[in-house]
C-alpha positions in Angstrom: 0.0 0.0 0.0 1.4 3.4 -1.1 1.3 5.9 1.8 -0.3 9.2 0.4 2.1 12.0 1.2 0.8 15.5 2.3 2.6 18.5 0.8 5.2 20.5 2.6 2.7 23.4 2.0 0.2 21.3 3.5 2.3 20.7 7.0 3.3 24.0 7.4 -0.6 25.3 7.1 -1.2 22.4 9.5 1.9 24.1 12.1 0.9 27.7 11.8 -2.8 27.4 11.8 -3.7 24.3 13.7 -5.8 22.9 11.6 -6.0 21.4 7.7 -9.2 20.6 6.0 -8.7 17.9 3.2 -11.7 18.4 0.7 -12.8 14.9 -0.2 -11.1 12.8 2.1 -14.1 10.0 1.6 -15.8 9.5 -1.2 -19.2 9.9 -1.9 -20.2 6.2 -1.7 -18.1 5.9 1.6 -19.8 8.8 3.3 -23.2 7.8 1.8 -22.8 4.2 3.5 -20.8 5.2 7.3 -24.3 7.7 7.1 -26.6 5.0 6.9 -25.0 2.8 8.7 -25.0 5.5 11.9 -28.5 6.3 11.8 -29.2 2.6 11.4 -26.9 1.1 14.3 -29.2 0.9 17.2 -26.2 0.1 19.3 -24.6 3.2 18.2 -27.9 5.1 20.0 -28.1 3.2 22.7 -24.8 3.9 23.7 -25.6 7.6 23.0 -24.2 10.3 25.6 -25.9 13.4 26.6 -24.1 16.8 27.1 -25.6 19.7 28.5 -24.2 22.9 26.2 -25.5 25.6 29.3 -27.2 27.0 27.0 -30.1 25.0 26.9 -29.4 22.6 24.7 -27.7 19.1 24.7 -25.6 17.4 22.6 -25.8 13.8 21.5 -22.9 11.6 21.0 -21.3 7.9 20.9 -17.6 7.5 22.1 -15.7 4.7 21.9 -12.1 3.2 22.0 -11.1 0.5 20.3 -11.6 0.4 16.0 -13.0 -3.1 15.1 -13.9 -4.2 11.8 -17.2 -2.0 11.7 -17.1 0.8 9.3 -16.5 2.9 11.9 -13.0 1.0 12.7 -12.5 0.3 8.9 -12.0 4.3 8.3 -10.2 4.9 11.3 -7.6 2.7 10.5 -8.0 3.5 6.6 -4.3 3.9 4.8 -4.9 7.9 4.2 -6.2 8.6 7.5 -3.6 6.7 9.2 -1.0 8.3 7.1 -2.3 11.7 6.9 -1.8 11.8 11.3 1.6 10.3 11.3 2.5 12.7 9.1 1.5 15.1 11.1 2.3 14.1 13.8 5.5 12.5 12.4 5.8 9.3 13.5 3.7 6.1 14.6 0.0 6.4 15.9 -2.2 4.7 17.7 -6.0 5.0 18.0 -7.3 7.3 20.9 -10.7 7.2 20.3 -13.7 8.1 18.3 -16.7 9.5 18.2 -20.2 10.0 16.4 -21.9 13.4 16.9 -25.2 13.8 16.6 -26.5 16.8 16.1 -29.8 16.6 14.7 -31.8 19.3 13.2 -33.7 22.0 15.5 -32.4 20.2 18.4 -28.8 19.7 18.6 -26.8 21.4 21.5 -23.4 23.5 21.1 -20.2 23.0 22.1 -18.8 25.4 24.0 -14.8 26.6 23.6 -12.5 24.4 24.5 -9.6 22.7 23.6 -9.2 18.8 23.4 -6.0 18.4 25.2 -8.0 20.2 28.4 -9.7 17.3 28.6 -6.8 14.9 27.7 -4.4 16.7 29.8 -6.4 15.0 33.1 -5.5 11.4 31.5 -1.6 11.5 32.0 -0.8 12.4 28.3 1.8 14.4 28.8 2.4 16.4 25.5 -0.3 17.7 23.0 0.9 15.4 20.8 -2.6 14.0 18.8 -4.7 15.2 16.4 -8.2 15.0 15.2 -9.6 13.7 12.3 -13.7 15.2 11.8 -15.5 13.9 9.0 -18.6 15.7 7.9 -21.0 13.4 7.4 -23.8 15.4 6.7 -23.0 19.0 5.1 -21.6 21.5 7.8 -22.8 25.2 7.6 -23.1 28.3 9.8 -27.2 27.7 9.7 -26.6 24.2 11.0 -23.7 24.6 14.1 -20.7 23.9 11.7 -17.6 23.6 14.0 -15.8 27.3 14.5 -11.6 27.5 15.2 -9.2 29.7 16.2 -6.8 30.2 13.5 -3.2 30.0 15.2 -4.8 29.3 18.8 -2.9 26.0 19.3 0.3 28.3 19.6 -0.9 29.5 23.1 -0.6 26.1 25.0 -3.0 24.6 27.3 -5.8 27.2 28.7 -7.1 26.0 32.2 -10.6 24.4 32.0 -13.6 24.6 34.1 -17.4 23.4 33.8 -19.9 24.8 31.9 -23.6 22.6 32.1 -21.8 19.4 31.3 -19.1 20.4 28.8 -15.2 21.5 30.3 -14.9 24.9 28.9 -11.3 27.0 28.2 -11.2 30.2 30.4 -13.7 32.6 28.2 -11.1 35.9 29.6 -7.9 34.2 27.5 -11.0 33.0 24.6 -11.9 37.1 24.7 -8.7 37.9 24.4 -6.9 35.2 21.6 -10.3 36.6 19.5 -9.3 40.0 19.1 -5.7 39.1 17.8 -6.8 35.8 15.7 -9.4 35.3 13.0 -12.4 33.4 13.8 -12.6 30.6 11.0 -16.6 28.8 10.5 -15.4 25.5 8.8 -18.3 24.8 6.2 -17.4 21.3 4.8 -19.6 18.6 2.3 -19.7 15.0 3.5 -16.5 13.3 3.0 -14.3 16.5 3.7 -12.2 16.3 6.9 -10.5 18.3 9.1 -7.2 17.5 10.5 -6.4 19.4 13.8 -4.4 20.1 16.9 -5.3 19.5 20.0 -5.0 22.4 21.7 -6.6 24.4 18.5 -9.8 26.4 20.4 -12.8 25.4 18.6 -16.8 25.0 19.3 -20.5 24.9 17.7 -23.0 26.3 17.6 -26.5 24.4 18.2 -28.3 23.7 15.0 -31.7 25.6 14.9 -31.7 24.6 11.5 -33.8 22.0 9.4 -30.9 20.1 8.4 -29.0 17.3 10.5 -24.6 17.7 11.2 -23.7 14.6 12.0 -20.2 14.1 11.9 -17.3 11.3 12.8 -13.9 11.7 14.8 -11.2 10.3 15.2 -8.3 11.0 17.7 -5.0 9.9 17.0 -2.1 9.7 20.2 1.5 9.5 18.7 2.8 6.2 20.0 5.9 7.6 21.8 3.4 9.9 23.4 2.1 6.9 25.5 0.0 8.3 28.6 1.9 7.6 32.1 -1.4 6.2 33.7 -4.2 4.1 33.1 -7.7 6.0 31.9 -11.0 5.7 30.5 -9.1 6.2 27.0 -6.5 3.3 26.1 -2.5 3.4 26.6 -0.4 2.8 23.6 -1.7 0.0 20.9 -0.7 -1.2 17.9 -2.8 -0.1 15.0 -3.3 -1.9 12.0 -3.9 0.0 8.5 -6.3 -1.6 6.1 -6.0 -0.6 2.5 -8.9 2.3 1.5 -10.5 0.0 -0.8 -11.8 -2.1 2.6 -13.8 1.1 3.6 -16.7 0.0 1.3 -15.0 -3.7 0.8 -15.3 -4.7 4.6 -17.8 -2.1 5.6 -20.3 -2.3 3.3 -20.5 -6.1 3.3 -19.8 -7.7 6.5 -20.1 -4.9 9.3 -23.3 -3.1 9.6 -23.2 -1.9 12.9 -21.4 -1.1 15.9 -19.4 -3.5 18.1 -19.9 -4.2 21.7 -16.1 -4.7 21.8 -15.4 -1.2 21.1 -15.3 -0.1 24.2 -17.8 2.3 24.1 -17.8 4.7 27.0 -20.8 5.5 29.5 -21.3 8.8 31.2 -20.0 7.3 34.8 -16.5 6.9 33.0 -15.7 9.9 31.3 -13.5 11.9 33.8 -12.0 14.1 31.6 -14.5 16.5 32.5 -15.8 15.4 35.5 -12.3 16.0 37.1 -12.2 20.1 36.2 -13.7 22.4 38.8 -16.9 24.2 38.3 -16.0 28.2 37.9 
């Protein structure tokens, strides 16, 4: 399998912005089927999280660990996803997590600002050292809560966290002030674009009033040698396996129509990574 290469143009947008959207990333027929498939799989829902946004609204989402042959696992370990992270993050990777968010139409909650490695930080990683893959699988627009960044925010390390409803929020006086110097970027994206970003890039949603569904898959990659020092609800260090591209609709469309059990999804009682910020 030939490892797609990212340019050196590419990287240094990724280093000096924090982020890099790859139009296209899926095709058509691969986002069309993982779409199905996640409004389909009843194990998905009834693993289904609930987040209060504090704003009124909740968002809905599936988390889980491990990548099994579901088409959920079949992407995540896909040859260009894999490839596009070590890249990034130059060297080996291993599979953090994912996660299916659901943010149905007129009801879907927002995601206050935050940055990923506030939450990760509490699960002995030690460096920022992962980045997330988010797959639109529906389209992504301002009317429908379309994820907002920080351009460049990554570059101001880890902002302390606190709780806000159920979501860990980044101190909104440092948020204020990062938004008068940076540009606020509204990343509209069709199904089968995904964004590639850093984990301490600020970014949040807003909740979808709107009469269209934003669903969307991530996936969080840890570089290997960035192996947290103690256990958590997220896994240490394991080997991950590519599968060639082709298996997305190979594997996925024939043999795996749902979600695993084995997964290791992750109930509301074990996510601490919230849970273990203080309330402002």
């Amino acid at each position: 399998m030939a490892a797609p290469h990212l340019t050196h143009e590419d990287l240094s947008r990724y280093r000096e912005d924090g982020y890099l959207l790859v139009r296209g990333m899926l095709s058509r027929d691969e986002v069309d089927l993982l779409g199905r498939t996640a409004r389909q799989d009843r194990i998905l829902d009834q693993h289904a999280l609930g987040r209060a946004d504090g704003e009124g609204g909740t968002v809905r989402l599936s988390l889980w660990n491990h990548p099994t042959d579901t088409i959920y696992g079949v992407i995540a370990r896909s040859q260009s996803m894999v490839s596009y992270a070590e890249q990034i993050l130059e060297g080996e990777v291993y599979h953090y997590h994912s996660k299916m968010i659901m943010k149905d139409a007129k009801v879907g909650g927002a995601w206050t600002w935050h940055q990923d490695y506030g939450y990760w930080y509490q699960n002995g990683v030690l460096f920022p050292l992962l980045t997330s893959a988010f797959i639109a699988v529906d389209p992504a627009t301002r009317e429908n809560g379309c994820l907002q960044v920080i351009r460049g925010s990554h570059l101001a390390g880890r902002i302390e966290h606190v709780l806000t409803g159920d979501q860990a929020g980044a101190d909104l006086e440092r948020v204020e002030k990062l938004l008068e110097r940076q540009e606020l970027v509204y990343v509209e994206m069709e199904p089968g674009d995904t964004l590639f970003f850093h984990a301490n890039l600020l970014h949040r949603s807003d909740q979808n009033h709107s009469d269209h569904p934003r669903w969307s898959m991530i996936v969080c990659y840890n570089a290997a040698r960035n192996n947290p020092y103690k256990a958590s609800h997220h896994p240490q260090y394991t080997p991950l396996t590519k599968v060639p591209d082709s298996a997305i609709l190979e594997l996925g469309g024939r043999r795996f129509g749902t979600a695993s059990e084995d997964a290791g999804f992750l109930d509301a009682s074990e996510d601490r990574s919230a849970t273990s910020l203080k309330k402002p």
